[in-house]
N, C-alpha and C positions, 0 to 999 in steps of 0.2 A: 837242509841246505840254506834255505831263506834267514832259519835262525843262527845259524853260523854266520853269514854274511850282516846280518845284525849285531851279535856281538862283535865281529871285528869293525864294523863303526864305530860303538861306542867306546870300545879301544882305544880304535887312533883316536877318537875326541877327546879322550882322558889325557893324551898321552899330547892332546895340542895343546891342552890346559897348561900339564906341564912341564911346558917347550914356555910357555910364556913365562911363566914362572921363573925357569930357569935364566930365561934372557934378561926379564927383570934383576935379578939378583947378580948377572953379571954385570949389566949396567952400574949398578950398584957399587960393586967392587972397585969398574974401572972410575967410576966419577969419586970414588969414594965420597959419595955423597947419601947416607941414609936417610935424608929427610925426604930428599926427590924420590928416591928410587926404595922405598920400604920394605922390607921382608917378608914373604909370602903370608907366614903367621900373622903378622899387620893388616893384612889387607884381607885377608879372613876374619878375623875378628871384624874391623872396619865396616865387612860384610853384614856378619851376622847380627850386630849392633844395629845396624842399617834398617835391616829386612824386615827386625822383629821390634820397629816403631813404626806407628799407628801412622804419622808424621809423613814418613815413608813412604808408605804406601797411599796416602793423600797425593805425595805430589806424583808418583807413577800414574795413580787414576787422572788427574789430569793432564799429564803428559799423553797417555793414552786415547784420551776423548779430542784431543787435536790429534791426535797420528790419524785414527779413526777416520775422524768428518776429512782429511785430508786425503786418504788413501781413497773412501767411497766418492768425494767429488773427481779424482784424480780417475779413477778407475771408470766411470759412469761417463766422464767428458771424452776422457781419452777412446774409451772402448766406440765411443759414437764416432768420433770424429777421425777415427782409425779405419771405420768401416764408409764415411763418408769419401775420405779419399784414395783408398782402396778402389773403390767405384768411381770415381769421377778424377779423370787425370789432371783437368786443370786444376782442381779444388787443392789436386798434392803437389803441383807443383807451388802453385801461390802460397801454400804453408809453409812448405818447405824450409826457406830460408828462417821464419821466426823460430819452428821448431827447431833448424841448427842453432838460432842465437839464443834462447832460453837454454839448451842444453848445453850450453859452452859457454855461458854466462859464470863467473865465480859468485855463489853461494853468497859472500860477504857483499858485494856489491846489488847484486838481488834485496837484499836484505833491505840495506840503505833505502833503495828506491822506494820497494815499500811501505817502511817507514814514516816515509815522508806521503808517500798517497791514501796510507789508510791510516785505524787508528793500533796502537801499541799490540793490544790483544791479540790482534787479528794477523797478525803477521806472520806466527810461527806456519797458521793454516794457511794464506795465500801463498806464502815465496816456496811453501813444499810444494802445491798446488801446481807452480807454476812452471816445476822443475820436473814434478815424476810423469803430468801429463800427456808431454810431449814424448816419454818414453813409452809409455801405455799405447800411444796414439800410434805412434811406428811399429811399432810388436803387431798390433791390429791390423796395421794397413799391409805390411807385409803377409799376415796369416790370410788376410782378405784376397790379395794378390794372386797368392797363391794356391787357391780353391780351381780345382777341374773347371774349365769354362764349359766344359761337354755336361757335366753334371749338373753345372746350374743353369743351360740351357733347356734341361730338361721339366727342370720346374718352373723356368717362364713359360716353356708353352702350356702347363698345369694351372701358371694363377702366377701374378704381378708381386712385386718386393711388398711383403710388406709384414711385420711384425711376428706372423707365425713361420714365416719361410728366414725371418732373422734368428730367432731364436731357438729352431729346430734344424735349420740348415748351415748359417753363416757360422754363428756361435759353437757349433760342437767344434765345426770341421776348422776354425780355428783355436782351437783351445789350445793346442800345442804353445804355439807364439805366444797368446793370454797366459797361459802359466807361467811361464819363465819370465812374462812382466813383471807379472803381481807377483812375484816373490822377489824380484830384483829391486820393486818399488816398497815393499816391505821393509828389504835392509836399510834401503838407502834413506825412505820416511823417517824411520826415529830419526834418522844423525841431521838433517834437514830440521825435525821439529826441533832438537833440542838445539841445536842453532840459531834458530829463530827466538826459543825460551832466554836462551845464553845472552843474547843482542839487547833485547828487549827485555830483560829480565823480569815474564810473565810469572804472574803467584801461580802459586802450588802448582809448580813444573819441576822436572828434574836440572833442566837449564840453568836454574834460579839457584840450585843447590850445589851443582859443579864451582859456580862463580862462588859462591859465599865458601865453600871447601878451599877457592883457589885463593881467593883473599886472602884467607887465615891462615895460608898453608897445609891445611889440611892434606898430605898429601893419598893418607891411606884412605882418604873418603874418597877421594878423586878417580881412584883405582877399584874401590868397591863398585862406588856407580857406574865406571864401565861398564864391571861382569853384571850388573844388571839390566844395562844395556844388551848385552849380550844376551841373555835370557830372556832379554823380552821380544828381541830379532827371530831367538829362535823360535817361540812360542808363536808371534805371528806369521813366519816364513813358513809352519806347519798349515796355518788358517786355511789358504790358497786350497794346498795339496788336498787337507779333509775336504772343502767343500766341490773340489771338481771330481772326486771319489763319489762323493755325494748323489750329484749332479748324474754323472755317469750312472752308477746304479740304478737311479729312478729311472733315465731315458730307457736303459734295458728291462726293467720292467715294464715299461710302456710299451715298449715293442713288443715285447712276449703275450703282453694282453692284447692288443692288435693282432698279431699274430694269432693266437688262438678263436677270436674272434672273426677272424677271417676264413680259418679252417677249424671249422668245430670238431675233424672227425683227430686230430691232431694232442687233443685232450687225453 
């Protein structure tokens, strides 16, 4: 059953491919315009010309190593500051408002500000920073929210907050909320960094390379680096999922050795 339900995913995803295809190629039609809108064989080749320079895959590893420091500082700040005002009502309401205005902020204007407060480099990573944080940080405070107060009144009277009781207690029993962050902040991260690359046209980024395709008109390069966009979303949107599989399995191993060690005739 599991593997039937597996292959009709990967189905429908073939079949989204091409759905895109196809609506490319009708745009196509009605603009009657081939240069904008290029034939699926174009932008396959485009592709595979792409993928298989060395060049390429330069500027992906650095597009990457900002997604990276962006999503772990974004994830690290957020998961704190999610779990601080979870726990302290004034802490959430005083955030409140900044975290509605960084989230409702446009992108482009973020940028700008940036810009101007730090230096060029650094920008793709702050304005992502400043945008998926706040999303992390809500996920978190909600998941925190909503932990049983019965059940965590049980471990105050056991022993005070603090580090072991976050990480064994706060952290699972939100993981629900954390996951759907960190995979919302996944997608949303590349199109944020390469934004930032795009503005500031940082070296060896994929940013750098949309702009110089869109100079020249390039249009079928423009179209390739999407689906590579797309494949690198999906590749880090899996990250998440492996590691809280991960995560899970040890804790149950942990238990079960506990468990036996508590009842040795249970062996």
């Amino acid at each position: 059953m599991r593997l039937n339900n597996k292959l009709k995913e990967i189905i429908a995803y073939l079949l989204g491919l091409a759905l895109i295809a196809l609506l490319l190629r009708l745009a196509g039609l009605i603009q009657a315009d081939r240069l904008v809108f290029p034939g699926t064989g174009e932008i396959l080749a485009a592709f595979f010309r792409l993928i298989l320079s060395a060049r390429t895959w330069e500027m992906i590893g650095g597009t990457l190593m900002r997604l990276i420091l962006a999503l772990a500082i974004s994830v690290l700040g957020g998961t704190a500051l999610g779990l601080l005002t979870g726990l302290n009502s004034f802490l959430r309401h005083l955030l409140r408002p900044l975290s509605a205005m960084l989230r409702s902020i446009p992108m482009l204007v973020l940028i700008i500000v940036v810009m101007v407060l730090s230096r060029y480099q650094y920008v793709p990573v702050i304005a992502s920073v400043l945008v998926l944080t706040p999303m992390i940080q809500e996920a978190a405070c909600e998941g925190c929210m909503r932990i049983s107060t019965e059940l965590i009144d049980v471990w105050r009277m056991n022993s005070g907050l603090n580090l072991t009781v976050i990480t064994h207690v706060y952290l699972p029993l939100m993981s629900g909320y954390l996951r759907q962050s960190f995979l919302n902040a996944a997608a949303m991260g590349i199109k944020l960094v390469i934004s930032g690359e795009y503005m500031v046209q940082a070296r060896s980024s994929l940013g750098k390379a949309i702009y110089n395709s869109s100079y020249f008109n390039e249009y079928p390069d423009i179209y390739a680096y999407a689906l590579i966009m797309i494949l690198m979303v999906l590749f880090l949107s899996s990250l998440p999922a492996a590691l809280f599989r991960l995560i899970s399995m040890r804790s149950a191993q942990k238990g079960l050795r506990v468990h036996r060690n508590a009842h040795p005739k249970a062996r």
